[in-house]
N, C-alpha and C positions, 0 to 999 in steps of 0.2 A: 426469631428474626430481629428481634430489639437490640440484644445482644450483637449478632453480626454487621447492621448498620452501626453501631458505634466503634466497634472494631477495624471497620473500613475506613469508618470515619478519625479514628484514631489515626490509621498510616496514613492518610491521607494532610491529618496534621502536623505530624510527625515530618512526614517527608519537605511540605512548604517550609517549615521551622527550619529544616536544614538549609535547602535552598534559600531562604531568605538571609540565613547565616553567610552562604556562600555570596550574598550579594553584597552585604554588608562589609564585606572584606574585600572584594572584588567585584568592582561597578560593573566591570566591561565584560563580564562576563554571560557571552550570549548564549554559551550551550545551558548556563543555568536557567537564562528566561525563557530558552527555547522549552526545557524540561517543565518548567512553573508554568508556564505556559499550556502545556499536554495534559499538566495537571489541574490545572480550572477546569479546562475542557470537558477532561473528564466528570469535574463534577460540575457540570453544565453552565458555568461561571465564567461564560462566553464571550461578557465587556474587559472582563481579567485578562483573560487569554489570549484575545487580538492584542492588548496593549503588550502584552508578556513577548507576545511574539513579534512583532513591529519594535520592539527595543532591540531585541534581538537582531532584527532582520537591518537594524539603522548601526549595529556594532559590527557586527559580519555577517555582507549578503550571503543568505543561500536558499538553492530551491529551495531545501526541505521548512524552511521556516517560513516561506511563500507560499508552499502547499498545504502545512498546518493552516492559518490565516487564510487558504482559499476555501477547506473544508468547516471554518469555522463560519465563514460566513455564508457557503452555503448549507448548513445547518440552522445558520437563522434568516434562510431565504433573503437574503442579500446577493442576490444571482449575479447583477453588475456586477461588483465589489469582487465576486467569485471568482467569475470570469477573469478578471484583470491580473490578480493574484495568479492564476493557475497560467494564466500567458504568460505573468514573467517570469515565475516556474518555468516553464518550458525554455522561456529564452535560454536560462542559465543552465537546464540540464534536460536535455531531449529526450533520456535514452532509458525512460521507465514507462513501461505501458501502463502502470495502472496510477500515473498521472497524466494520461492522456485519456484514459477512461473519467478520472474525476473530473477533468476537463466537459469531457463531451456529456454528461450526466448535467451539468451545470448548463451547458449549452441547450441542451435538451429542455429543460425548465424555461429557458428565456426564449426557448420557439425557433434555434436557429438549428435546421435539420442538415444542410449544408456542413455545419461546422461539427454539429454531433457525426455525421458519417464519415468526415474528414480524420476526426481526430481517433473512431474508433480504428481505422483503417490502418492509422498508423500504432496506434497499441497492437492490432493483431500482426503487424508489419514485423514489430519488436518481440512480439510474443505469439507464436502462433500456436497455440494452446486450445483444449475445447472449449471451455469458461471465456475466452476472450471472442473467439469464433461464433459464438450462440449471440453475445452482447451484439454485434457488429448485426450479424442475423436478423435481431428484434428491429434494432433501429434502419435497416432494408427493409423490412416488412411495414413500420412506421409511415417508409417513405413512398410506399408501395414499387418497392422493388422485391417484389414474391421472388421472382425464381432465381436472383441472388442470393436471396433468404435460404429458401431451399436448399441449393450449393451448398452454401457454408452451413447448414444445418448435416448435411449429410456428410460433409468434409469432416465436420466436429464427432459424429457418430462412428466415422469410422475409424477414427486418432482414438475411441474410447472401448471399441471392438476389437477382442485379439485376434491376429491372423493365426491359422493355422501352422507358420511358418515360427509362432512369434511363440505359440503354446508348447510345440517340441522342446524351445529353449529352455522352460520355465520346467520342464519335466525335472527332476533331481535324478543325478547320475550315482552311481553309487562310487562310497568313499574312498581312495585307495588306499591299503596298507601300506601304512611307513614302516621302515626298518627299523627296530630299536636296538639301538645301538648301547654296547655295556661303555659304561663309564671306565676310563685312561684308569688305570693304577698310576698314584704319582711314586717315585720314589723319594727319597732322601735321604 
């Protein structure tokens, strides 16, 4: 095991040494701090990795360097902070449900059930999937809206259920025989 933590710990040097090389020659370079950034994170180097990503995010805005920066901070339960990050995430890029899930996860910590059912309603809006469908599910049942719960419970089960109609398809048809054809004599 001693062996593989230093080996991790290796690439994990390895790769900032580059990055920091790439910064070294290029200030403004924000997919690097966004990357350095991912990489504190990873190693739970969380005061690193807001600053990593807030440099970033001050060189060129983007959601995704708003939503790094919402999840890091609420990983150190910084729920406000979260919250605000993941709004203006949203502002710049609406259209990924499962930054409307971190979203409502965040909200959900801060006790605002409102805003967790709002936001899960639109990840399932964008995504109507089993996994998003169950999420939305729990937080109706939180709310005590059971037989919304319900619904989407059994809406989800049955997107996960084959039909009858759906198993013929999956049946394998048998192969048909190609022609083989002889290869052209060239002349010359």
């Amino acid at each position: 095991m001693g062996d593989f933590l230093s080996i991790r710990e290796n690439k994990y040097l390895r790769a900032e040494k580059a990055l920091l090389t790439i910064l070294r020659v290029d200030e403004k370079n924000a997919t690097a701090y966004n990357r350095l950034g991912i990489l504190y994170a990873k190693q739970r180097a969380y005061k690193d990795a807001i600053e990593c990503f807030e440099i970033a995010q001050s060189l060129e805005p983007s959601a995704s360097s708003l939503h790094n920066v919402g999840l890091i901070y609420y990983e150190t339960e910084n729920y406000e902070k979260a919250s605000l990050a993941f709004e203006q995430a949203l502002e710049m890029e609406n259209d990924l449900a499962a930054r409307y899930i971190a979203y409502a996860k965040v909200q959900e910590k801060i006790g605002n059930t409102k805003k967790v059912i709002n936001a899960l309603e639109k990840a399932v809006e964008l995504e109507p999937i089993p996994q998003t469908l169950k999420i939305l599910a729990e937080a109706y049942d939180n709310a005590g809206q059971t037989e919304l719960a319900e619904e989407l419970r059994k809406k989800a089960t049955k997107m996960l259920t084959p039909t009858a109609s759906s198993k013929k398809a999956d049946v394998p048809r048998p192969r048909q025989q190609r022609k083989i054809h002889q290869p052209r004599k060239i002349v010359m």
